[in-house]
C-alpha positions in Angstrom: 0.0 0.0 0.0 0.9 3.4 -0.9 1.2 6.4 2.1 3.1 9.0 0.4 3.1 9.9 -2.9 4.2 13.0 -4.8 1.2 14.5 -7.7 2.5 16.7 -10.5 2.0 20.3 -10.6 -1.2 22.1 -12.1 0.2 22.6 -15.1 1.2 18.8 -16.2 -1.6 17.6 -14.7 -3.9 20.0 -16.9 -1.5 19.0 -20.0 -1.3 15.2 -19.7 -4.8 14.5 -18.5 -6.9 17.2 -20.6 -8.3 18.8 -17.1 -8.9 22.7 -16.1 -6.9 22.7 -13.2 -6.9 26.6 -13.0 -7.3 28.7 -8.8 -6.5 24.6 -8.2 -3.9 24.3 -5.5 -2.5 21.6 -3.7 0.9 20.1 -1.3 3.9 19.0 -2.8 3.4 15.8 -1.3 0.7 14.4 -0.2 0.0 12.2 3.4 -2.8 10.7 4.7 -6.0 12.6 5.6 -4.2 15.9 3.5 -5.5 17.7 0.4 -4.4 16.1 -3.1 -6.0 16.1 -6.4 -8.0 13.7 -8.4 -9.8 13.0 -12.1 -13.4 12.0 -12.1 -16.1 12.4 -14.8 -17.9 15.2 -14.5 -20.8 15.2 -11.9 -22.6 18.2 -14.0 -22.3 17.2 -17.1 -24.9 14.7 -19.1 -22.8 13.5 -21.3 -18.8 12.7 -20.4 -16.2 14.8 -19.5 -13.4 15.0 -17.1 -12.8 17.2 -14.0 -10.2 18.1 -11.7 -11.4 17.9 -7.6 -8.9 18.4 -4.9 -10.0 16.4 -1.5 -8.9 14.5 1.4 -6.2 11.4 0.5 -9.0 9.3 3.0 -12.6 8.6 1.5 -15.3 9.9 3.9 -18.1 7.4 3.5 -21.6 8.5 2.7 -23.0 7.2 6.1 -20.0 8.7 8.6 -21.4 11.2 10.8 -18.1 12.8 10.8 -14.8 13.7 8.2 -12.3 12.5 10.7 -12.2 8.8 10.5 -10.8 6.8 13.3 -9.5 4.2 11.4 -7.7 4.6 8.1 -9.4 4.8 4.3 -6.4 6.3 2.1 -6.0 2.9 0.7 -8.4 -0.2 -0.5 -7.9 -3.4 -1.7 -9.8 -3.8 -4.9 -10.6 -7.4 -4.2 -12.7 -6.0 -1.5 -14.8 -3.0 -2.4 -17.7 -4.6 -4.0 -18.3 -5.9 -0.3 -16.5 -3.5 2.0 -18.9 -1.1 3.8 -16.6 2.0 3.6 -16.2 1.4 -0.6 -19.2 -0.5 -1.7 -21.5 2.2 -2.3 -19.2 4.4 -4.7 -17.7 1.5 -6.4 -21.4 0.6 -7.2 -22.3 3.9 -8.0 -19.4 4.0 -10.4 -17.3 7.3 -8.8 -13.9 6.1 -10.1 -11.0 7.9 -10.2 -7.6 8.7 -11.2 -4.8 9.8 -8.6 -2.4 11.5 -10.8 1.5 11.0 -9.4 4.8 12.0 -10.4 6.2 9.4 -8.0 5.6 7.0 -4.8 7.1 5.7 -2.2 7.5 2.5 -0.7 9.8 0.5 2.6 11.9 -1.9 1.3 12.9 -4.1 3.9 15.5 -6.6 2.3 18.4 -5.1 4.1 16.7 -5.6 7.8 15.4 -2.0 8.0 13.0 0.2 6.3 14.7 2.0 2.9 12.6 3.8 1.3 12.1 3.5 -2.8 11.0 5.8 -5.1 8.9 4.8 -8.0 8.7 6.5 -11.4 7.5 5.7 -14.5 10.4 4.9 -17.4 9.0 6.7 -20.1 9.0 9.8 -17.6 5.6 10.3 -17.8 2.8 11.6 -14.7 1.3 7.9 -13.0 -2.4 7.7 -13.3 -3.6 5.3 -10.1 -6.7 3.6 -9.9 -8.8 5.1 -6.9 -12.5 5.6 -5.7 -13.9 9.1 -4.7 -16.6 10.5 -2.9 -18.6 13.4 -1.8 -19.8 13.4 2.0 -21.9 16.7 3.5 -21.5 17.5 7.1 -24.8 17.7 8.2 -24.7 20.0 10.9 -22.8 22.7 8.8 -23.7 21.8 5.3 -19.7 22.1 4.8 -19.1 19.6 1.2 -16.2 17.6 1.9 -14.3 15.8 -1.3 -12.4 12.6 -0.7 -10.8 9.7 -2.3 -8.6 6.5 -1.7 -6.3 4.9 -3.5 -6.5 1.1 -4.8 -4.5 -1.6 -3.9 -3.8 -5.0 -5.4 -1.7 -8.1 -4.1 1.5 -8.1 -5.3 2.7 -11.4 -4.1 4.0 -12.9 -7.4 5.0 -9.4 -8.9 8.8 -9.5 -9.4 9.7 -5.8 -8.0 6.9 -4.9 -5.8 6.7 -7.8 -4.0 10.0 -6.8 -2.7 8.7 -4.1 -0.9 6.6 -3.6 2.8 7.9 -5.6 5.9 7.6 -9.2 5.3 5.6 -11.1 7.8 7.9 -14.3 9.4 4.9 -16.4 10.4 3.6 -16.4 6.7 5.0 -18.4 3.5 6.7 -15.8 0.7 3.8 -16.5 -1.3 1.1 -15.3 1.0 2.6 -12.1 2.4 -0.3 -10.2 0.9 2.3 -7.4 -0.1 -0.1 -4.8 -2.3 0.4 -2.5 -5.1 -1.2 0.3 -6.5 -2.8 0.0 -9.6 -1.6 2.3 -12.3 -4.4 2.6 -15.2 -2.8 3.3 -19.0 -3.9 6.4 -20.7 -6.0 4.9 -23.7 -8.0 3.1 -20.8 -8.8 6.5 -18.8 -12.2 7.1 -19.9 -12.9 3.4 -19.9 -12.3 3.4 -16.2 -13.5 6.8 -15.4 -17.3 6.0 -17.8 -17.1 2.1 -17.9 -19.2 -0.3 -16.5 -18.1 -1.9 -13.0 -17.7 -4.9 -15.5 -15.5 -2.9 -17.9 -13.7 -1.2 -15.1 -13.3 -4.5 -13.2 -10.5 -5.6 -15.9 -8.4 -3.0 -15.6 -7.5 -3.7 -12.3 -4.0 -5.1 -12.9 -0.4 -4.9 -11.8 2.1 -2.7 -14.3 5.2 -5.0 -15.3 8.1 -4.5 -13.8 9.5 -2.6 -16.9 7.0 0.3 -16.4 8.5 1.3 -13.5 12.1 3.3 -12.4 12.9 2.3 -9.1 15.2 2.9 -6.9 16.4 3.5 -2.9 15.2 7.7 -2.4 
């Protein structure tokens, strides 16, 4: 799983993903529970188009009776949000996103402590990672909070990230359960962003290992 992760500025973000991202601000990185952007068709418009929202790296669910979660949402397995109370509702409802990222970070534990890596993309290019979003009104203030998490898959038989996280002793190499984000292609943005849950469902796959640049930070 992924708990820091760097987005590109306004400007490449409004280049490489076609999105108005002007008075759009947001950190240089981005943590837990802080501001960060994200891509999601257009709530207003009819047809299809993309927009640019800026919300909490945490998904508020529609039925939390407050916007600061005790427990964390900035990450979700995908093999559980057709069933998992916090994600079912906007995976059904479609509210897919994309988390655009210049890089992320993960531990690598092979030397006996945490290092962390950096991951790029080789080609250079801006990561567009798989996520869910969703719109949650305070209903004492009538304050709009957006939010979004990112989504995971396993990563067990992947030949670079399954190097990464602290492995677990008591559990075979095969069943550590080490997770990955899920980086979508371009040519199958709108596919995930308009799809079906069917159509979106198959693009939830790992990137091979020669999509990525990685590296100790």
């Amino acid at each position: 799983m992924c708990n820091v992760y760097r987005p590109p500025g306004p400007i490449d973000v409004s280049l490489h993903f076609r999105v108005d991202t002007r008075e759009r601000t947001w950190p240089g990185m981005v943590h837990p529970r802080t501001p960060g952007p994200f891509i999601r068709r257009a709530v207003d418009d009819v047809g299809y188009s993309r927009e640019l929202a800026v919300g909490q790296w945490a998904l508020i669910p529609p039925w939390s009776k407050e916007a600061k979660l005790k427990y964390s949402t900035n990450n979700a397995r995908s093999e559980e949000v057709a069933s998992k109370a916090s994600y079912k509702d906007a995976w059904a409802r479609g509210q897919r996103c994309i988390i655009p990222a210049a890089d992320f970070d993960e531990p690598n534990w092979e030397s006996g402590k945490n290092v962390w890596w950096r991951f790029r993309r080789a080609d250079g290019l801006p990561w567009g990672l798989a996520g869910l979003w969703n719109t949650w009104v305070d209903r004492a203030t009538g304050e709009v909070h957006e939010s979004y998490t990112m989504l995971t898959l396993n990563a067990d038989a992947h030949p670079l990230m399954n190097r990464m996280h602290k492995p677990d002793p008591k559990l075979p190499a095969d069943q550590q359960d080490k997770r990955s984000v899920i980086p979508i292609n371009m040519a199958d943005v709108d596919q995930w962003l308009a799809g079906t849950v069917k159509e979106a469902s198959v693009l939830l796959r790992l990137a091979p290992s020669e999509v990525f640049d990685a590296g100790p930070a």
